[in-house]
Backbone bond lengths (Angstrom), bond angles and torsions (degrees), N, CA, C in turn:
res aa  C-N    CA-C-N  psi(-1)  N-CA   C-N-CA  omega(-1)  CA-C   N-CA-C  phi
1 X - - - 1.458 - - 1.515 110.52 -
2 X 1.508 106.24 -34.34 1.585 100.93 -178.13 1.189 119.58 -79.24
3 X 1.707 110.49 -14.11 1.485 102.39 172.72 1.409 115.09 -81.04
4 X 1.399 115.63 -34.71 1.623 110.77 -175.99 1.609 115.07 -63.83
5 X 1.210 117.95 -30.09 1.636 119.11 166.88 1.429 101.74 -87.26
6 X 1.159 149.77 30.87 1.002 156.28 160.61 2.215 101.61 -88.21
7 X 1.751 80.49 -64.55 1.705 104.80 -170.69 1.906 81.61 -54.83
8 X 1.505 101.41 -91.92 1.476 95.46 -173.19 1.697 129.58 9.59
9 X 1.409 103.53 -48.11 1.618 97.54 -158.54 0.991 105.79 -114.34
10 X 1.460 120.61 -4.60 1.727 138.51 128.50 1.846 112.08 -27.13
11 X 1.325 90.55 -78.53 1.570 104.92 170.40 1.544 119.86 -18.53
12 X 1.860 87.26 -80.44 1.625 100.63 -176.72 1.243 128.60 -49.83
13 X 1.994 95.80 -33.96 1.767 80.63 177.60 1.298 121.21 -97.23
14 X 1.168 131.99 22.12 1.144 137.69 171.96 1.673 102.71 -101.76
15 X 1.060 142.05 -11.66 1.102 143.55 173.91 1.817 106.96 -98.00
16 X 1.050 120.43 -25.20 1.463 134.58 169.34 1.825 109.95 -70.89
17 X 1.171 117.09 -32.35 1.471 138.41 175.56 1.366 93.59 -68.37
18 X 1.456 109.03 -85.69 1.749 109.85 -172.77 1.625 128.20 -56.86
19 X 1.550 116.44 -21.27 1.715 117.54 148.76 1.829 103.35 -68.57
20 X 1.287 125.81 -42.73 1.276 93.78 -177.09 1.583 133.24 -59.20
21 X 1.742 80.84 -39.62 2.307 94.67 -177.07 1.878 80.53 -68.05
22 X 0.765 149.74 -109.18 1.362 142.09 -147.92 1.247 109.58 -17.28
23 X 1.433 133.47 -51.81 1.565 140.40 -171.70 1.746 89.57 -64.40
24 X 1.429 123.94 -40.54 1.950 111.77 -150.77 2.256 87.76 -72.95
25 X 1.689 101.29 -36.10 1.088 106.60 -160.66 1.418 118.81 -62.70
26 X 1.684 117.42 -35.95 1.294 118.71 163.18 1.614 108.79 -69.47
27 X 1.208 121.67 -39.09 1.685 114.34 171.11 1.183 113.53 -31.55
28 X 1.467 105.36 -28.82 1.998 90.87 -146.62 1.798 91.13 -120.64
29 X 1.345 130.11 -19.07 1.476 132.40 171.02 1.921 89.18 -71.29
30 X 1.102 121.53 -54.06 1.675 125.82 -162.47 2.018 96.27 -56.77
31 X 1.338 98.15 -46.18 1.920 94.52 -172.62 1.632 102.39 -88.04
32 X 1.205 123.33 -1.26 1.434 105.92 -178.83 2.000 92.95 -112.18
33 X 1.387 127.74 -6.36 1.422 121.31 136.10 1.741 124.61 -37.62
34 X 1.131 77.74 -72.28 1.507 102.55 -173.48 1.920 102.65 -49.83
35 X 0.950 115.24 -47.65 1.494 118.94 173.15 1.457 110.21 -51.04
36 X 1.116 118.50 -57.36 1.262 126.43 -142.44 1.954 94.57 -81.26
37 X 1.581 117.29 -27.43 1.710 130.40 168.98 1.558 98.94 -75.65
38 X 1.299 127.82 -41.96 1.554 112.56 -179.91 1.492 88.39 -62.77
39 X 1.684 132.68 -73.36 1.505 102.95 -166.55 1.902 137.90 -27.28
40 X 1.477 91.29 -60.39 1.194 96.18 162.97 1.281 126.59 -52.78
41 X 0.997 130.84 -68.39 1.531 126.49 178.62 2.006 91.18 -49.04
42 X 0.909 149.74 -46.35 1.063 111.75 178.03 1.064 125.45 -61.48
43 X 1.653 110.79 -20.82 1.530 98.99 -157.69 1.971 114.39 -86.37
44 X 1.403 88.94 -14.97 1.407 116.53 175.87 1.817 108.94 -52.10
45 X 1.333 94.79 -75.20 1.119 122.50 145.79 1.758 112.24 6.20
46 X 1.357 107.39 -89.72 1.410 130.41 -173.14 1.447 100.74 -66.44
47 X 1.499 126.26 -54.54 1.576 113.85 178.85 1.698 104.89 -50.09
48 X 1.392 110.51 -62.66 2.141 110.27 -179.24 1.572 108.48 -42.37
49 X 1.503 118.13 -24.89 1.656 113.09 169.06 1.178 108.71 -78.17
50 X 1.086 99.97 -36.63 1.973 90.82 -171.69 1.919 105.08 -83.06
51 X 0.650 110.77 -40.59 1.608 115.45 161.29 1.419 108.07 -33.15
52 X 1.613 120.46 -74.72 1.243 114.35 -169.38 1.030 126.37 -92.73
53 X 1.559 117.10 49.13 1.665 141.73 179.51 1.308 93.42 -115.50
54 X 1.485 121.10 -30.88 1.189 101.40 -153.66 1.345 114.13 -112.48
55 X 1.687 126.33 135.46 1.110 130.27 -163.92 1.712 117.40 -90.84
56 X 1.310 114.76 97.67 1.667 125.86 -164.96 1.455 104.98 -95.61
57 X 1.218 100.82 108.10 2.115 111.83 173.23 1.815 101.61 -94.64
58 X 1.711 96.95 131.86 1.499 78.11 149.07 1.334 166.47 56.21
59 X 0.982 164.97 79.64 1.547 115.83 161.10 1.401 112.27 -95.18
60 X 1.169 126.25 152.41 1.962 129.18 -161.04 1.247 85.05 -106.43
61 X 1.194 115.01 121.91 1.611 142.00 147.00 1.941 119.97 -88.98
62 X 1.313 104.84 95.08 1.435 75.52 -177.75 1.828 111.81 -105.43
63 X 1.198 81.93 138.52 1.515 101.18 179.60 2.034 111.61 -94.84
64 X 1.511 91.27 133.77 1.583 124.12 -175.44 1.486 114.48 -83.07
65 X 0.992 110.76 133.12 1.175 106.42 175.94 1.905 111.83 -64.12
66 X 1.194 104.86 175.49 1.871 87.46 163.17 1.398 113.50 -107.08
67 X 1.526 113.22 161.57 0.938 121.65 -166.60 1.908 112.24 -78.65
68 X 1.538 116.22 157.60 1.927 97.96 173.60 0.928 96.75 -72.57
69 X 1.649 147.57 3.74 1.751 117.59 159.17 1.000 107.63 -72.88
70 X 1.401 123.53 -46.55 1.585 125.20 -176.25 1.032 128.02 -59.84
71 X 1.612 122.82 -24.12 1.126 128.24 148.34 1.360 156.50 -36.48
72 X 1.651 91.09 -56.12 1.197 141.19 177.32 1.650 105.27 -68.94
73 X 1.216 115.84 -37.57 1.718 126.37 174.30 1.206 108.28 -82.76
74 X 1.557 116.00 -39.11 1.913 101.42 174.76 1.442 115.41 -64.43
75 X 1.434 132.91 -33.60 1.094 135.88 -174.51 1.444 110.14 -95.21
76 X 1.102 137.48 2.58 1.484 120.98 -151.43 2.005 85.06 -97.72
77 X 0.932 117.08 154.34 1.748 119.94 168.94 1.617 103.81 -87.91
78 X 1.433 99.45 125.13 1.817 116.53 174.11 1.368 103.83 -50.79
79 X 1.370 110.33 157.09 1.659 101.89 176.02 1.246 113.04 -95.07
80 X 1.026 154.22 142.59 1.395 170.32 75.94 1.443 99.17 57.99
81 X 1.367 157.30 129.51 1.081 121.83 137.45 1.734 118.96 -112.45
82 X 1.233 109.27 142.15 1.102 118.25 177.74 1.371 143.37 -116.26
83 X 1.604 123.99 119.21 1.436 127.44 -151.24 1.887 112.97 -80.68
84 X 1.153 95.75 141.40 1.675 115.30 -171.60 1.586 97.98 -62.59
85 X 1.287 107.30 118.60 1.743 103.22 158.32 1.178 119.01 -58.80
86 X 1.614 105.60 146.17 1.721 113.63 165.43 0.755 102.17 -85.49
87 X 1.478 148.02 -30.54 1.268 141.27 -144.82 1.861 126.86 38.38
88 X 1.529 95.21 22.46 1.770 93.78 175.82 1.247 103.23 -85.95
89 X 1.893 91.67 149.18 1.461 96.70 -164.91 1.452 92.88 -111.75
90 X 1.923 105.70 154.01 1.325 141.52 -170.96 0.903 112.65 -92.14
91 X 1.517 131.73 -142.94 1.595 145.35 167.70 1.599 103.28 -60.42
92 X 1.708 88.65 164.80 1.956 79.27 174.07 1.834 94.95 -123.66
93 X 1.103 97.22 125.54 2.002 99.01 154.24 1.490 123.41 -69.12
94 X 1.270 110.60 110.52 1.789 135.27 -179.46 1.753 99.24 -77.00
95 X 1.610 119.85 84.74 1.465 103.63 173.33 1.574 103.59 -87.65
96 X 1.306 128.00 124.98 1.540 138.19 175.36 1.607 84.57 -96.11
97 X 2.034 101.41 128.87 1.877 96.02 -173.16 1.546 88.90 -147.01
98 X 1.077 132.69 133.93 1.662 141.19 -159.87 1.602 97.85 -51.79
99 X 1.307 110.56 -10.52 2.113 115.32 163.70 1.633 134.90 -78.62
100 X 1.924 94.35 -16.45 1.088 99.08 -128.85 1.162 129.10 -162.84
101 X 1.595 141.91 -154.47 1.087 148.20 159.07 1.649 97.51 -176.02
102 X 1.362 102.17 109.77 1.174 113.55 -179.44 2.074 110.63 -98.64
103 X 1.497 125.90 125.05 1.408 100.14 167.60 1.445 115.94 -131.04
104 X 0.888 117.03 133.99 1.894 137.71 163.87 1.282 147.44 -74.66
105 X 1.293 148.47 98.39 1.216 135.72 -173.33 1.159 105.34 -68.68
106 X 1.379 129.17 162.92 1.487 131.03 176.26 2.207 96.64 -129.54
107 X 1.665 87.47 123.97 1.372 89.46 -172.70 1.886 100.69 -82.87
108 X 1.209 108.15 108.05 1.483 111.30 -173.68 1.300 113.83 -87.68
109 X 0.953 151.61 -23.79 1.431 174.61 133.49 1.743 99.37 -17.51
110 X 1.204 83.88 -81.70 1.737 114.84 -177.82 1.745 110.50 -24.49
111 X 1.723 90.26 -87.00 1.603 115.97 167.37 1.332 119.44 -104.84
112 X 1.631 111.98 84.02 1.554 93.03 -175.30 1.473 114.79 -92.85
113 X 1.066 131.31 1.48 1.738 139.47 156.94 1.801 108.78 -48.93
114 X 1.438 103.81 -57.27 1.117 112.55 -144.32 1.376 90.53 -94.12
115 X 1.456 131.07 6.51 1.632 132.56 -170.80 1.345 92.29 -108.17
116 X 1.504 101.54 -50.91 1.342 108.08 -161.53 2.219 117.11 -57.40
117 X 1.301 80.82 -11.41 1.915 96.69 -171.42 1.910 88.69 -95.77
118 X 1.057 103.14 -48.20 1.622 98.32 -161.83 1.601 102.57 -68.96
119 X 1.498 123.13 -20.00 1.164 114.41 -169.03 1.960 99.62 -102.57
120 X 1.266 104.04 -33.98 1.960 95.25 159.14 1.077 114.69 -44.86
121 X 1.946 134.63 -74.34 1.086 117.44 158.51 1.207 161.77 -4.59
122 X 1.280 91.53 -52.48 1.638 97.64 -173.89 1.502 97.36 -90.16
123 X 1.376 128.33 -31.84 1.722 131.80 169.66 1.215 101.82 -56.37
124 X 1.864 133.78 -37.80 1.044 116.45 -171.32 1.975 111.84 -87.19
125 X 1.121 108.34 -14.58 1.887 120.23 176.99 1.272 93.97 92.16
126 X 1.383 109.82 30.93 1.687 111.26 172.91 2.107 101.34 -60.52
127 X 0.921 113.71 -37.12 1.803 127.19 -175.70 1.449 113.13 -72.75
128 X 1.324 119.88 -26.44 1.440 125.78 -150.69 1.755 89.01 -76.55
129 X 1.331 122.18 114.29 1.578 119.85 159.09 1.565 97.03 121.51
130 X 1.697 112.84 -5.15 1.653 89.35 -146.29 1.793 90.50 -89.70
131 X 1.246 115.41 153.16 1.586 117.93 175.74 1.656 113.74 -90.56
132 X 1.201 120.53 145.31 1.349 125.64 158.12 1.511 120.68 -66.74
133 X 1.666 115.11 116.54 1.329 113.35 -173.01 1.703 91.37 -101.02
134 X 1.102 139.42 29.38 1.709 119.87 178.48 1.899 93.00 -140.43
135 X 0.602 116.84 153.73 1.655 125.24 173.66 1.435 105.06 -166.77
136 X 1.538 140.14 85.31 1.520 136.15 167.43 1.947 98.84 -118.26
137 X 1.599 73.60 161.83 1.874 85.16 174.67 1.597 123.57 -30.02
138 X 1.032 112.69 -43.39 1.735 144.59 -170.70 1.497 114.81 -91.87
139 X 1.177 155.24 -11.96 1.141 174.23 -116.71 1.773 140.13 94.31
140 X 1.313 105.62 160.73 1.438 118.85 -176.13 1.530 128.56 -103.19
141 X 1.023 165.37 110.57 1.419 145.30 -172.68 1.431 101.63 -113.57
142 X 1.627 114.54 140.85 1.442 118.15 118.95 1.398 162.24 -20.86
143 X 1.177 143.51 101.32 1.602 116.90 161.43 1.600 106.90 -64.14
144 X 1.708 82.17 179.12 1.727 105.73 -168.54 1.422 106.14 -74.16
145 X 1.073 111.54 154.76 1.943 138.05 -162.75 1.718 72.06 -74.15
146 X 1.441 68.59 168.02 1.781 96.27 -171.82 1.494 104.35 -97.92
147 X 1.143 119.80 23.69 1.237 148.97 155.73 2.023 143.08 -78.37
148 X 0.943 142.56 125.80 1.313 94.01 -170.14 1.929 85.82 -119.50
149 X 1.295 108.20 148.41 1.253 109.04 -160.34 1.792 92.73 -127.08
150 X 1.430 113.38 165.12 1.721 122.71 170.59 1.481 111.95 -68.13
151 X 1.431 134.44 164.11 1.213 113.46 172.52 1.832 105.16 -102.76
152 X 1.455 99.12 148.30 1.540 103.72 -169.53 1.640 92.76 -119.89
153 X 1.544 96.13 157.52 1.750 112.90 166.28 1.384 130.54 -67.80
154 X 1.050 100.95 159.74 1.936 94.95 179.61 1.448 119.37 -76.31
155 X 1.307 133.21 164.78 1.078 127.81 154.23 1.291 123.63 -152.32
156 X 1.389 117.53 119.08 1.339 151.22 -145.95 1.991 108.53 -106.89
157 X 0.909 110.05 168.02 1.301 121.15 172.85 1.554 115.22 157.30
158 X 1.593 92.25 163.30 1.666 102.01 -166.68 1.410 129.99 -52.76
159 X 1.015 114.95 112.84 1.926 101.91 -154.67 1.598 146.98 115.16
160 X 1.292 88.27 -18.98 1.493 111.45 162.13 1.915 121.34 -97.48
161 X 0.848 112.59 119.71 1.822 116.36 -144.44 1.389 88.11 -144.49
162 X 1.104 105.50 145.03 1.670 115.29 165.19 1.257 112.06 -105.77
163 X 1.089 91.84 100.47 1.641 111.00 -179.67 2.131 112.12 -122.84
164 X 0.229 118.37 160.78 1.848 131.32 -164.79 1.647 96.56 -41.97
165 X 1.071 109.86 116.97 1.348 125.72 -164.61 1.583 132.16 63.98
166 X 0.806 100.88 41.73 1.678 119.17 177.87 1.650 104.82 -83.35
167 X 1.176 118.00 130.77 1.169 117.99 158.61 1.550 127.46 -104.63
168 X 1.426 127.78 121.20 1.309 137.80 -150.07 1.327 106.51 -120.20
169 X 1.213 125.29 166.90 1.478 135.98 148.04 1.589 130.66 -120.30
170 X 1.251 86.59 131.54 1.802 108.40 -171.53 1.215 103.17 -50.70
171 X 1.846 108.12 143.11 1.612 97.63 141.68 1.768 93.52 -150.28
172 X 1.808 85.48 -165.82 1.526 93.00 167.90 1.409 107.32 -111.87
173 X 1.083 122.02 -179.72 1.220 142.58 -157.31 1.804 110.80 -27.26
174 X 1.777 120.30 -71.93 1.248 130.57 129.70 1.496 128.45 -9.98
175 X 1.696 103.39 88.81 1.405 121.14 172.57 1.671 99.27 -38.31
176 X 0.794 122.26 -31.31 1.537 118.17 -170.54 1.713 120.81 -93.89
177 X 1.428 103.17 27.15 1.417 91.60 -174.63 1.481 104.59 -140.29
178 X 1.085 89.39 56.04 2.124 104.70 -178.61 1.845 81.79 -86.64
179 X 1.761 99.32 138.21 1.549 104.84 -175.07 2.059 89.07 -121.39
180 X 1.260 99.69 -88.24 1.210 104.98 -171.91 1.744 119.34 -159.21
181 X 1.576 119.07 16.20 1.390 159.18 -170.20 1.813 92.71 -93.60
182 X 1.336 105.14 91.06 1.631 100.62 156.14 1.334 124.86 -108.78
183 X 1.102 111.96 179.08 1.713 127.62 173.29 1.631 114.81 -127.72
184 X 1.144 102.99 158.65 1.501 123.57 176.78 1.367 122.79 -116.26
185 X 1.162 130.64 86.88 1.820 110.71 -170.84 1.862 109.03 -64.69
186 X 0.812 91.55 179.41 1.504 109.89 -167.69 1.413 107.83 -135.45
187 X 1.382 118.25 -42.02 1.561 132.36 163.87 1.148 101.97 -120.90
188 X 1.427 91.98 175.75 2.157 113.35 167.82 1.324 97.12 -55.26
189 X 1.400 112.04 156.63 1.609 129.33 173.04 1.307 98.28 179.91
190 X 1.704 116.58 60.53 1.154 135.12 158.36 1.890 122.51 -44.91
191 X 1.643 100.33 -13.51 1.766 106.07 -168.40 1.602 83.86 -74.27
192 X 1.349 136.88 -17.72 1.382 122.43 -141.28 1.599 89.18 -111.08
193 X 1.686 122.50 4.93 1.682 116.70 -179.58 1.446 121.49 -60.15
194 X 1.000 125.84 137.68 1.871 126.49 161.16 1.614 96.11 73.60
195 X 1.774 135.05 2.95 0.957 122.55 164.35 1.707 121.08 -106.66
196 X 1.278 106.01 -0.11 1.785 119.05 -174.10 1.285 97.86 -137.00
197 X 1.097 93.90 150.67 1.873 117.57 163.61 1.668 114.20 -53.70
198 X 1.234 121.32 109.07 1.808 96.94 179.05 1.554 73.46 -119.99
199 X 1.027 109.72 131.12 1.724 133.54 -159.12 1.937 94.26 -124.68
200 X 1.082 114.08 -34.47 1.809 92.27 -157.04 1.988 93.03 -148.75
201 X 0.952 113.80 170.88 1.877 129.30 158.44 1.104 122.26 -123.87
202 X 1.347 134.44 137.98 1.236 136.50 155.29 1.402 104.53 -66.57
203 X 1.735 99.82 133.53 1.804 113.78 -171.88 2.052 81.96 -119.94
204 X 1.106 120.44 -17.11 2.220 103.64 175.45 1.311 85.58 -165.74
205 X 1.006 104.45 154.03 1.741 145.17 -175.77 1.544 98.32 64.66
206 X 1.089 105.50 88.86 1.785 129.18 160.92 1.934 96.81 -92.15
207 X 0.949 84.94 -58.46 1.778 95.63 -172.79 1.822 118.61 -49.70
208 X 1.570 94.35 -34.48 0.920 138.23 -177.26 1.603 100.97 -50.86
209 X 1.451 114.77 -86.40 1.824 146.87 141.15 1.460 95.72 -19.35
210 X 0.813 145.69 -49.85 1.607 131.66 -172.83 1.359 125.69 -89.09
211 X 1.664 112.89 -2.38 1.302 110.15 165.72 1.586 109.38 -116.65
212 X 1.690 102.60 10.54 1.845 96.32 168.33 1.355 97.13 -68.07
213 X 1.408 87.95 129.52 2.195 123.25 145.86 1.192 117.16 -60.58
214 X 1.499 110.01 178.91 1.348 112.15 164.39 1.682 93.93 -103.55
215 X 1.513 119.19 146.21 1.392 117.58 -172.27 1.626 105.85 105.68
216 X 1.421 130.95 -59.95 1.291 124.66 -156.99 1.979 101.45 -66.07
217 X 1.188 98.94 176.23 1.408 101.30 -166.46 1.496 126.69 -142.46
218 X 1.261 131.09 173.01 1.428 125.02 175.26 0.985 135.51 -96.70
219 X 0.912 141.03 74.50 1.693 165.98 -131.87 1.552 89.62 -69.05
220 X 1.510 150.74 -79.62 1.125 132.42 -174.93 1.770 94.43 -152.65
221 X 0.946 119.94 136.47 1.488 134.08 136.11 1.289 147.41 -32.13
222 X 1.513 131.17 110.37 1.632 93.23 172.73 1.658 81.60 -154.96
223 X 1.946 99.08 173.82 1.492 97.33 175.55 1.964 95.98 -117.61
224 X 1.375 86.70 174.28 1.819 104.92 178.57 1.405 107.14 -144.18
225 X 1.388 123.94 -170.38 1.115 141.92 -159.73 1.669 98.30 -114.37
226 X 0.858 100.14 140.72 1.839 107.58 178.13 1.378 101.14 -80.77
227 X 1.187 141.71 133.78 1.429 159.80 159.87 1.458 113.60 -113.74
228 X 1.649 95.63 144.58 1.784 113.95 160.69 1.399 116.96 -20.87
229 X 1.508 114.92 -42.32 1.438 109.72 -178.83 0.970 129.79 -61.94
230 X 1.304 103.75 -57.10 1.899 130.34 156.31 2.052 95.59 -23.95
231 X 1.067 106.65 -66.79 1.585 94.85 -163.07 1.355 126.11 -62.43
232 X 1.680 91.21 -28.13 2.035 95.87 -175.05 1.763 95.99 -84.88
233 X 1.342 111.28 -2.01 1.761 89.51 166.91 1.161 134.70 -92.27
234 X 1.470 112.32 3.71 1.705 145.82 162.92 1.182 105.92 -110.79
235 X 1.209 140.44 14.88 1.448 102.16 164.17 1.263 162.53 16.00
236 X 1.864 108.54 -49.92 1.472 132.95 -157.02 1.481 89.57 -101.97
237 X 1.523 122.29 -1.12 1.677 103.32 -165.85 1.239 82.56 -104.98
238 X 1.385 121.09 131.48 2.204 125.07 152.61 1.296 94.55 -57.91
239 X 1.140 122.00 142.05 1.837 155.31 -138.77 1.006 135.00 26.37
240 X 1.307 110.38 22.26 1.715 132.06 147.16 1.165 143.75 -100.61
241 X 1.403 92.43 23.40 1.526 99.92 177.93 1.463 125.58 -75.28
């Protein structure tokens, strides 16, 4: 018995030792916290003094008026630029028309949007049946393919002129609403330059084009290959030779 209360108070005080060093150890981590926030807060402190000693202006930016060149460049409209036709000619469109036989080069190079639709078409027999609703002294028009297509933009360039047998595409008002509605001039109608598509030429049946009505029609469509012949019957056009 005397040894186990012996051990006992062995025990306790050795367990009374290790709560104390634990108790000195948070003492002394808790006050050397606390030290290390009084620094800071002083040091805080001392920067907000030195701060509000000091007298901060500004900074002056001065701003210029602009110059009338500079002016003159924000407002002026960029130019446009616009590419020179080759005028080389592509496939030809064969219109068979209860008058006739009308044929066309299609400038592919030139307008290839506006070739590229007229020559799907006519591969698809989108044309075959359709009647001409315009017939005047000066040109002929088409109605629309039996197709119904998106409306696309024009495209123009230096050199393409409506001059007597030009083939064009219709629109309304909206440069952007060329569908699939062309025309044929018959004469000059130079008012209509750099504002329409002139997409293609009649290379035979001019004569042909000058006795469409309003009413007659297009019997069937088709495309071909441009040949030597095709060129020596234009002559006067550069890339038809």
């Amino acid at each position: 018995m005397l040894g186990n209360s012996r051990f006992s108070a062995c025990a306790r005080a050795i367990s009374d030792k290790v709560r104390n060093e634990k108790m000195r150890v948070r003492r002394h981590e808790s006050h050397r916290l606390w030290g290390l926030l009084a620094v800071l807060l002083a040091a805080l402190g001392a920067v907000s003094w030195w701060l509000s000693t000091q007298k901060l202006e500004p900074e002056r930016v001065e701003i210029k008026p602009p110059t009338t060149q500079q002016v003159e460049a924000m407002i002026r409209p960029k130019p446009v630029r616009i590419k020179t036709a080759t005028l080389q000619p592509g496939r030809v469109v064969v219109l068979h028309t209860n008058r006739g036989t009308i044929q066309f080069v299609l400038y592919e190079k030139d307008c290839p949007k506006t070739t590229a639709r007229i020559a799907d078409l006519v591969r698809a027999g989108a044309y075959d049946g359709v009647e001409f609703s315009r017939a005047e002294d000066w040109v002929i028009q088409s109605n629309a393919a039996n197709v119904e297509v998106e409306p696309m933009g024009i495209e123009v360039a230096k050199g393409l002129v409506f001059e007597k047998g030009i083939v064009g595409m219709a629109r309304a008002g909206d440069v952007n609403s060329n569908t699939s509605v062309f025309f044929i001039t018959t004469k000059p109608a130079h008012h209509l330059d750099m504002k329409f598509t002139a997409f293609g030429r009649v290379i035979s049946g001019m004569d042909v084009a000058r006795r469409i009505a309003v009413g007659d029609r297009i019997q069937t469509a088709n495309l071909r290959s441009f040949s030597q012949a095709d060129g020596r019957s234009i002559p006067q056009v550069r890339g038809l030779r």
